[in-house]
N, C-alpha and C positions, 0 to 999 in steps of 0.2 A: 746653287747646289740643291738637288733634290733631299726630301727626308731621307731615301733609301741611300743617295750616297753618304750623306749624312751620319745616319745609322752605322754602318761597314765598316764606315772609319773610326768609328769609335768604340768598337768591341777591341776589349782588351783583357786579360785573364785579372783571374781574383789575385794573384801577387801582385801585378803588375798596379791594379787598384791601392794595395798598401804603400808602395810605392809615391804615389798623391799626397798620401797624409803630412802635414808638419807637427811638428811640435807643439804638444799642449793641447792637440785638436781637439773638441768634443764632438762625435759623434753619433746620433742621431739613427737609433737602429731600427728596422723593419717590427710591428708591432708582432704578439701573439701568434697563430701558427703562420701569419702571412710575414714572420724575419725572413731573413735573407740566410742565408747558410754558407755558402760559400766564402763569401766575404768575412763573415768571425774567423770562418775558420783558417784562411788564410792570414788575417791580423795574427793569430796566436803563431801558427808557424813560423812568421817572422818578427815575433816580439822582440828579438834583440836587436831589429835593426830601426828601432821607433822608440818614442822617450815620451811618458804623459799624455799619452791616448787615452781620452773616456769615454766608454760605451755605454749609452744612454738609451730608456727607453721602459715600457710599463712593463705588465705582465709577460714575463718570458717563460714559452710555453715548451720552447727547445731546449736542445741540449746545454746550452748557458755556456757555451765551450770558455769567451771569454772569463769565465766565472770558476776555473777548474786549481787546483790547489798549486799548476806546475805555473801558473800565470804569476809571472812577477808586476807589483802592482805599480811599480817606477817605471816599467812600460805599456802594463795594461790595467785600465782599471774601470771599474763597470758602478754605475747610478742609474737606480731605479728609482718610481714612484709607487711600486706593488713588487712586493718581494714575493717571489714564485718558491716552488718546487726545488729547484736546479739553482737558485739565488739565495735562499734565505739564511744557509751556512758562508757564504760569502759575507754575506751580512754581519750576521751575528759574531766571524771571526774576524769583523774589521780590515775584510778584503773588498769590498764592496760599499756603499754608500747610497743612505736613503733618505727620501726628500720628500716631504708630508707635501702630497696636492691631490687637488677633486682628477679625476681622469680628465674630464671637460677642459678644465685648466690649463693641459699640457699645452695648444696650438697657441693658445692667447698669452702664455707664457714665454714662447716661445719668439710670436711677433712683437713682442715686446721689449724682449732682450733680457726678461728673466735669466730663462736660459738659452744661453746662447752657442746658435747652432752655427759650427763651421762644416760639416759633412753631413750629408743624408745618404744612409744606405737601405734604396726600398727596394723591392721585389713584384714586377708587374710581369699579366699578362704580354703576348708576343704586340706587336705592332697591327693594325688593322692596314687595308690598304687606303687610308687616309695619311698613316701615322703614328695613330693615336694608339697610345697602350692604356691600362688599364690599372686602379692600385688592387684588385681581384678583391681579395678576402678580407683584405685590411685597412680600412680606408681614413679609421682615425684621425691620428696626428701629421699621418702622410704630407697629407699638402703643405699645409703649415710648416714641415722640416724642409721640404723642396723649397717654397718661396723666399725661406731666408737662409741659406745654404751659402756657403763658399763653391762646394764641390758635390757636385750630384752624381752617383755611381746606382747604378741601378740592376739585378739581375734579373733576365728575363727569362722566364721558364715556361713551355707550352703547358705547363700541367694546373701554374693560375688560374682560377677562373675568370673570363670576362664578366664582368660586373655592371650594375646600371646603377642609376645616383647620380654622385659628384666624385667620379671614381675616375674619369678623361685627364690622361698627360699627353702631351703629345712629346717626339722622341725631341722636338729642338729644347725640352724644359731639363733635358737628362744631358748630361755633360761624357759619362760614357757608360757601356753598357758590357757586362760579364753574364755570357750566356749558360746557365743552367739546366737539368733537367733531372733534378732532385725529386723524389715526390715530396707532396708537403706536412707540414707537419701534421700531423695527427693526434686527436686525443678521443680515446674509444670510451663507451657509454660505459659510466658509473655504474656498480654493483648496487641494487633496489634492495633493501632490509627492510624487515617489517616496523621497522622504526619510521623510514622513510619513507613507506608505504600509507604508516597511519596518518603521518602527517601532510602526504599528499593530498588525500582526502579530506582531511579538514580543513585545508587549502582552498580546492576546489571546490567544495561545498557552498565559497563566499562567492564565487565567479558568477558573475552575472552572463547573461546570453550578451552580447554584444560588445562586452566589453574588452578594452585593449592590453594587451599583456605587457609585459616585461619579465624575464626569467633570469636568472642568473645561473651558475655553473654548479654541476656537483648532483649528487645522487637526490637529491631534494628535489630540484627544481624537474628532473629527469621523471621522479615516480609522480609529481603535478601532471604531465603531460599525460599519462595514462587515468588520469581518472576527467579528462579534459574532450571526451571522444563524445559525452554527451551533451556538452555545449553548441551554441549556434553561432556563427556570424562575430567569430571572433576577428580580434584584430592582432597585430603582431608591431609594436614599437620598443625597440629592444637591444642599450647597447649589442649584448653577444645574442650570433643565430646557429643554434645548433641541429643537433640533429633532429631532436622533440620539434623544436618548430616546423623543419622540412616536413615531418610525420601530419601534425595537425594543417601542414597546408595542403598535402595530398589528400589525406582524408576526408577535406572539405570542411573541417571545423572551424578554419580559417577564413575567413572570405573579404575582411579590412572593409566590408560593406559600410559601417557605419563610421569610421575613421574621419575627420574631419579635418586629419595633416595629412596628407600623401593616402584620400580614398581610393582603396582598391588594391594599395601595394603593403606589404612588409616592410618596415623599414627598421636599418641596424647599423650600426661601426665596423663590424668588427666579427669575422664565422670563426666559429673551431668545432671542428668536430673531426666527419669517418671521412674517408674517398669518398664515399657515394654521396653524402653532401657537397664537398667541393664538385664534381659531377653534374651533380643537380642545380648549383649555384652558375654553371657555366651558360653564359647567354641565358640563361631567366629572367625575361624583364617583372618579371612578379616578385621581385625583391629588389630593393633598392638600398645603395649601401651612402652614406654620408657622414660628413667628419665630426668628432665626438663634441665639440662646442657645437654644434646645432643638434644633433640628435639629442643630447644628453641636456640640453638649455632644459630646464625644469619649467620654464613660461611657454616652451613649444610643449612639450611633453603632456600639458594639463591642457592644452588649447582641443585634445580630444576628451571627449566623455568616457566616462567609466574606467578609468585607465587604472590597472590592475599592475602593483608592483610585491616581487616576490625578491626577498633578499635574505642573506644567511646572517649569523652572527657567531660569533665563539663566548661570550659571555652576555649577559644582560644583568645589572644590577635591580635592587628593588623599586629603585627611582623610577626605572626604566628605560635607563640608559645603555646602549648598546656599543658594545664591546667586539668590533670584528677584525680587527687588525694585528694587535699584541695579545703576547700570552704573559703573564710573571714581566713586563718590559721589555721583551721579546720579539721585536717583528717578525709577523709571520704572514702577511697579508699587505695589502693597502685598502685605501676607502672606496679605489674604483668608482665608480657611478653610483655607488648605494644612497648617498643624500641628495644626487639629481634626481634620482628616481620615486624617494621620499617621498620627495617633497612635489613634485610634479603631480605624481597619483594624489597626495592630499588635497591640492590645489583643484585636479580634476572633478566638475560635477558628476556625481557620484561616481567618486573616485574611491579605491582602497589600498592602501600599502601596508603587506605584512614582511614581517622580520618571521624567520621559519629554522627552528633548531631543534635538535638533538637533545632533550633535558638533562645530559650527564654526558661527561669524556671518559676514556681510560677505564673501560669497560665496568661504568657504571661506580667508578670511586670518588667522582668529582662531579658534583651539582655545576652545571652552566647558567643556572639560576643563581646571583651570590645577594648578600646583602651590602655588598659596595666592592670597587674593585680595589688590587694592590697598586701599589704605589709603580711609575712608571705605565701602567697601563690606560690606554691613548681612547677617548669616546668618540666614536665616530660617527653616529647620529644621536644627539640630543635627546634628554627626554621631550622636550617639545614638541619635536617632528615623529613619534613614536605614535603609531594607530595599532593596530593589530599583532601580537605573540602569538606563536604557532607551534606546540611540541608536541608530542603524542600524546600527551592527557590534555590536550585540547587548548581552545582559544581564550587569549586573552585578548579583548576590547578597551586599549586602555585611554585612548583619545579622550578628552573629555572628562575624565575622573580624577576625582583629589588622588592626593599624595599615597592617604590609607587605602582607597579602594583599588589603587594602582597594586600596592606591596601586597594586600590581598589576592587579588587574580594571580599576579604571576607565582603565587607562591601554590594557588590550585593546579597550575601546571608545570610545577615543581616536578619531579620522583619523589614520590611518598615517603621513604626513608630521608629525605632534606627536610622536609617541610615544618618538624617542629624544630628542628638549628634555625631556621631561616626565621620566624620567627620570634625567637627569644633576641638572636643577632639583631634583629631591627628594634623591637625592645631598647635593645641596650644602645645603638647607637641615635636612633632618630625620636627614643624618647617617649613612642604613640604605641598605648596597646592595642592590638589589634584582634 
């Protein structure tokens, strides 16, 4: 039998998909914007006819259909290891379930029998005429769920981009196929304030000509890229590839010339961004996408010079402990890639890794600066692994400094209205006047 007969006969609709499932299944869902659509949404239309379905899987950047309040959880029930948007009231009201791990973690997790995967539902570019498709935007945990699968369902959409990397399935790895033509998910460029503006800049201001980025999501890392246009000879190693990036590779700021993992190319997990990224991601062999245990290994990551890591936080205590996940014991977040990332750029000769925040929430009522955190609240890079703070009143250096010099700096870029609480609060609990 040919692949193409192959293929023909195993297109089947998204119900008919639910229809596979048994009892208890876990399944294994398409990462960030590159999920599968069809397929949720056909699970929830027939949730009555299924019993202990779990829909599994990281940051969800869609509609979370699985995740909606009409979803009874004795037939559908959704576990994350990064509580999104669309996820986090699932969460928090006990309709969902959440599993502390590094991103990296998920595949080797998974070939392991951590967690154990009976369905894979991914979402690839069409077939080439070899075959072969494609895992397009998403390329993470993809493989890893297909190699140890019971049931592989796959939907294929012309509107994926074909991708280069370690992104090749071929159609005999796919058990059946529900064809699509959804556009994909999308997530449009953050609003820049002059908050995130200042902090761009003093960002950038650390970026050396040559050296390799990493960016993370959100208005931060978005206003870095604009003040990034007068750098040289940058390089791009980066779980997520967004639109900033697309920008600085056109622009030429880009050029992975001095890269010493993959010279010459971009490389990433995992895109979200506009259409015209997906677009531009389509057959580009100047980005190359591979699965988050290699991209993300923190020993590959540092094996390039200068490697340049930017990550966000919701709290930091005076230790210097960063706080990006929980709010009040609240998941709101996961740890994602932030301590491969770390630790990688630390590791890097002349490497740098900043943590980059907002110095107040809730329109300036609450210091994100604290002198320790509340109870329930999860650290999710160490003081240890902590180099650089970043808010609008400027950088903290804190690698390398005792205990005092630490609570000192961060408390200079504090909001001036905190900084004598913050203070007397460290006083009182750690004892050291300062």
């Amino acid at each position: 039998m040919s692949w193409q007969e192959y293929y023909n006969s195993r297109i089947i609709t998204a119900d008919d998909a639910i229809k596979l499932l048994k009892k208890g299944d876990l399944v294994i869902n398409g990462h960030g914007t590159g999920e599968p659509q069809l397929l949720p949404e056909a699970l929830v239309r027939n949730q009555d006819s299924v019993e202990g379905i779990v829909v599994a899987h990281g940051i969800a950047l869609g509609p979370s259909v699985y995740c909606g309040e009409d979803v009874d959880p004795k037939h559908v029930e959704h576990l994350t290891v990064f509580a999104g948007t669309h996820t986090r009231k699932a969460i928090k009201e006990q309709r969902a379930r959440f599993v502390p791990m590094h991103f990296s973690d998920c595949p080797i997790a998974m070939r392991n029998g951590i967690i154990k995967v009976d369905v894979a539902w991914t979402q690839v570019s069409p077939p080439d005429k070899h075959g072969f498709c494609t895992f397009g935007i998403s390329c993470d945990y993809e493989r890893a769920a297909v190699e140890t699968a019971r049931l592989v369902v796959a939907e294929v959409n012309p509107n994926m981009p074909r991708t280069f990397g370690d992104t090749l399935i071929h159609v005999s790895q796919i058990d059946y196929f529900v064809l699509s033509d959804r556009p994909l998910i999308e997530m449009k460029k953050p609003a820049i304030g002059s908050v995130e503006s200042t902090i761009g800049k003093y960002v950038a201001d650390l970026v050396e000509d040559g050296a390799t980025m990493q960016f993370g999501m959100g208005g931060i890392p978005n206003a870095i890229v604009g003040f990034l246009k007068e750098k040289n000879d940058l390089g791009i190693n980066s779980e997520l590839f967004s639109d900033g990036a697309m920008e600085l590779m056109i622009s030429g700021n880009v050029t992975n010339k001095y890269k010493k993992v993959h010279p010459g190319k971009s490389t990433t997990t995992f895109a979200a961004g506009t259409k015209e990224l997906y677009e531009w991601l389509d057959n580009n062999p100047a980005v190359e996408f591979y699965p988050v245990d290699y991209l993300n290994n923190s020993y590959v990551i540092a094996q390039n010079d200068k490697v340049f890591s930017v990550n966000s936080a919701l709290q930091i205590d005076l230790q210097g402990q960063v706080a990006a996940e929980t709010i009040n014991g609240t998941q709101f977040s996961g740890i994602g890639g932030q301590m491969d990332f770390v630790r990688g750029a630390t590791w890097s000769k002349g490497g740098k890794s900043v943590i980059a925040l907002p110095s107040t929430a809730k329109g300036g009522t609450i210091s994100r600066i604290v002198s320790t955190f509340k109870p329930g609240d999860a650290v999710t890079t160490p003081r240890n692994d902590v180099d650089y703070v970043i808010t609008e009143y400027g950088v903290a250096h804190l690698r390398g400094k005792d205990m005092q010099e630490r609570a000192r700096l961060l408390i200079s870029i504090a909001a001036p209205e905190f900084r004598d609480q913050l203070r007397e609060e460290y006083q009182q609990i750690y004892k050291y006047k300062l």
